[in-house]
TORSE-530463 format. One record per residue: x, y, z of N, C-alpha, C, O in turn. Coordinates in steps of 0.05 Angstrom, whole numbers, plus 5000, padded with zeros to 4 digits. Atoms other than C-alpha are relative to their C-alpha. Example, Ala and Ser with C-alpha at 12.3 -4.5 7.8 and 13.67 -1.06 7.14 Angstrom:
501849765000524649105156501850245000503950245013 498449764999527349795143498550225014499550445018 
//
This chain:
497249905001205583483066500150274985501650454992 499749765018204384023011499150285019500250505015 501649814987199684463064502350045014502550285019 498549894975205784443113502450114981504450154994 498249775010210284833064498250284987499050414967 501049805003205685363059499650165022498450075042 498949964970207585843111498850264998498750404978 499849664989205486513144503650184999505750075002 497249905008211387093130500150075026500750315025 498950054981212187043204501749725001503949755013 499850355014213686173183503150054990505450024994 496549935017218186413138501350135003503350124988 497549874997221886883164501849905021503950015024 499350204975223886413222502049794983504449754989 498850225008225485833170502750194977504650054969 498549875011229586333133503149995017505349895013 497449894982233986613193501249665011503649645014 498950295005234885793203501949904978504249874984 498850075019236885563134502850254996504650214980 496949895002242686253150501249965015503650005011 498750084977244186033213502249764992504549745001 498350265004246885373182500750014970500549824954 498749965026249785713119499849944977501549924959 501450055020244585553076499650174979498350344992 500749835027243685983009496849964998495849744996 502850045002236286153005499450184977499950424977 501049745028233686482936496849905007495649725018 503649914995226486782929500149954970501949924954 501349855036222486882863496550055017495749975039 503149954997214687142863498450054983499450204966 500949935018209787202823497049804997497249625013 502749994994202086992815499249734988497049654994 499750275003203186302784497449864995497249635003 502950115002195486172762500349854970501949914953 500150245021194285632709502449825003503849844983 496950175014200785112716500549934982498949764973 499250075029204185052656503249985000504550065020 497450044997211084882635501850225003503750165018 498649684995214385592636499949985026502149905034 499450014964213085612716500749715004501649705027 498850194987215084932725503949984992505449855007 497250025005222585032690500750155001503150174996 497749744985223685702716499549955029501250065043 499450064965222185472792502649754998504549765014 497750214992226784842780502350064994504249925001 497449925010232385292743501250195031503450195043 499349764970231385882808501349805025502949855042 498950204965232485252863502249994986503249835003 498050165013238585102819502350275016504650215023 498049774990241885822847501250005045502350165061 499850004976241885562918498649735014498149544999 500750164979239285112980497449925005496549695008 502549955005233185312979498650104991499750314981 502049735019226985672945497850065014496249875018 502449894995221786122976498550054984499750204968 501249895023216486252928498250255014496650195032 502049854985213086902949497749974975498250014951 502449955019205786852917497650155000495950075016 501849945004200987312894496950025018495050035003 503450015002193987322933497650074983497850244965 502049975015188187342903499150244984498750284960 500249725010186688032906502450154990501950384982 498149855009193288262887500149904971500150074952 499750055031193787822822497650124980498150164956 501649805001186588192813500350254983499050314963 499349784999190188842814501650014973500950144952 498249975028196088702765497849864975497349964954 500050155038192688172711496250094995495050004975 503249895006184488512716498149735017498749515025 502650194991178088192744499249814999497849735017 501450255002176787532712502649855014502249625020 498450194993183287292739500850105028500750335036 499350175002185986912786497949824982495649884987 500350265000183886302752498949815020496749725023 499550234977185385852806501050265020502650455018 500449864965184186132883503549985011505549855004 496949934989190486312917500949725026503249655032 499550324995189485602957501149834991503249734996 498650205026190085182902501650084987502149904971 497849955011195585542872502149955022504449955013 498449984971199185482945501449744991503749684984 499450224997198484852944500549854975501349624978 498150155020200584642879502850134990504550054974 496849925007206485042875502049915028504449925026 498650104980208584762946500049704991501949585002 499850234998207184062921503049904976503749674973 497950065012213484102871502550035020503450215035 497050204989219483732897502550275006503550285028 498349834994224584432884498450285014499750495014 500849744995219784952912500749835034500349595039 500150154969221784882998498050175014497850165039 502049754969216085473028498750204973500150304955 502049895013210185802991499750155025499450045047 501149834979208886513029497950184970498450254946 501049805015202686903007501450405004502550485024 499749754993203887682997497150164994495650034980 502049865009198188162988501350234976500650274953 499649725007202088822975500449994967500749774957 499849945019202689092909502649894984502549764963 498150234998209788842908501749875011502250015031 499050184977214388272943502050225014503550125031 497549844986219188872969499849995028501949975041 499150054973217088833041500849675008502349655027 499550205004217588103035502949875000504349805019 496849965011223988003004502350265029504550195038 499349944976225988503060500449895024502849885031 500450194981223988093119501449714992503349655007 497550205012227387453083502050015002503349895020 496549905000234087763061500549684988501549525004 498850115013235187253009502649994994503550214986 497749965022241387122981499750024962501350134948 499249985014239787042921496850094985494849954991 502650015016233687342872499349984976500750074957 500750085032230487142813498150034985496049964995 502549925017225987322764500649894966502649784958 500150165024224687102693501550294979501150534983 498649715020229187562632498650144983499650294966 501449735008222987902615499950165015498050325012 499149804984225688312671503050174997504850085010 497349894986231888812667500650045030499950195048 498249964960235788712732498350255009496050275018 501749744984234889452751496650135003495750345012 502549935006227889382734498349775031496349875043 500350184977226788752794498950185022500250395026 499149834986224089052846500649795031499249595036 498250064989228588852904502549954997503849845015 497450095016234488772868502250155013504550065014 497649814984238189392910500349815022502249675028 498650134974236689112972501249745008502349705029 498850285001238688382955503450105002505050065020 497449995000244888632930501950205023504350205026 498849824989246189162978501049875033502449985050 499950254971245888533042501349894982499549744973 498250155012251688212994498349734983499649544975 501450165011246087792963501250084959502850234948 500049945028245487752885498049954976496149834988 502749995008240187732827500949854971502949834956 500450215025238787302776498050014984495950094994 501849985014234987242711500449714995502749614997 500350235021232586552676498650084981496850244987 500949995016230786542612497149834997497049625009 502150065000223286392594499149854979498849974958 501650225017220085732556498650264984497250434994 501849945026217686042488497849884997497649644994 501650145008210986022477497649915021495349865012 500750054974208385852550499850305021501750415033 501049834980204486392589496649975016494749915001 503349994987197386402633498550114979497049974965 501349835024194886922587499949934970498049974954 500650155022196786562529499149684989499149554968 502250214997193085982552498050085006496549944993 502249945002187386292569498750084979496250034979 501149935018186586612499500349764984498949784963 500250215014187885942470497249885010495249884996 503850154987181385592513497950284988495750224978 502849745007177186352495499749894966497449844957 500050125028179386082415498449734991497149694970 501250245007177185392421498350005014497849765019 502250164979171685402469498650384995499350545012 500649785001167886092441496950035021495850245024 
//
């Protein structure tokens, strides 16, 4: 079941123009989601909370590469697929490559986008064109204390 919400962004742009056909509210979020920890699990269940559904656009391999350096991903862009499709509020895991989700988020046309409030709005990027298709953008606030990076330097501390 988890593999069949992991979709090509041909997949999803199909189940998209569906869930608007039948006046569904679809919000996105994206982002490279390696190590699960509680911070990504209560900002994906707060983002489904703004709508119908949630696309998660995620990271590939080589892109999370690009932004977080060489030793990471972590965990293969597979196994992150598939464990962020296997939670109950995520409805469609799409990989992206590009640098960032803007052609993505394009092709979608969310209603609604979301990112965590270590982002200023105008700093999002898609945030024009969400809002400029009558969509709108959203921040959740972020679990203190809970990041990849700051689990990884906790295991580099105890495990030298």
């Amino acid at each position: 079941m988890t593999e069949s919400k992991i979709l090509s962004r041909e997949q999803a742009v199909a189940l998209a123009e569906q869930w608007h056909a039948t006046g569904q509210q679809m919000v996105f979020t994206n982002g490279c989601f390696d190590i699960l920890h509680l911070g990504h699990v209560d900002y994906l269940e707060k983002a489904r909370q703004f709508g119908d559904k949630l696309i998660l656009g995620l990271n590939t391999d080589a892109s999370v590469s690009c932004i977080k350096g060489p030793l990471r991903p972590v965990v293969n862009e597979y196994a992150r697929a598939r464990l962020m499709a296997s939670l109950a509020f995520v409805d469609a895991v799409v990989l992206f490559g590009e640098p960032t989700p803007l052609e993505l988020i394009q092709v979608l046309k969310p209603d609604v986008l979301v990112k965590g409030d270590d982002y200023a709005i105008g700093d999002i990027v898609g945030a024009d064109f969400v809002v400029q298709n009558g969509g709108h953008v959203q921040t959740i606030p972020l679990v203190a204390g809970y990041s990849t990076t700051a689990l990884i330097e906790k295991i580099r501390r105890a495990y030298p």
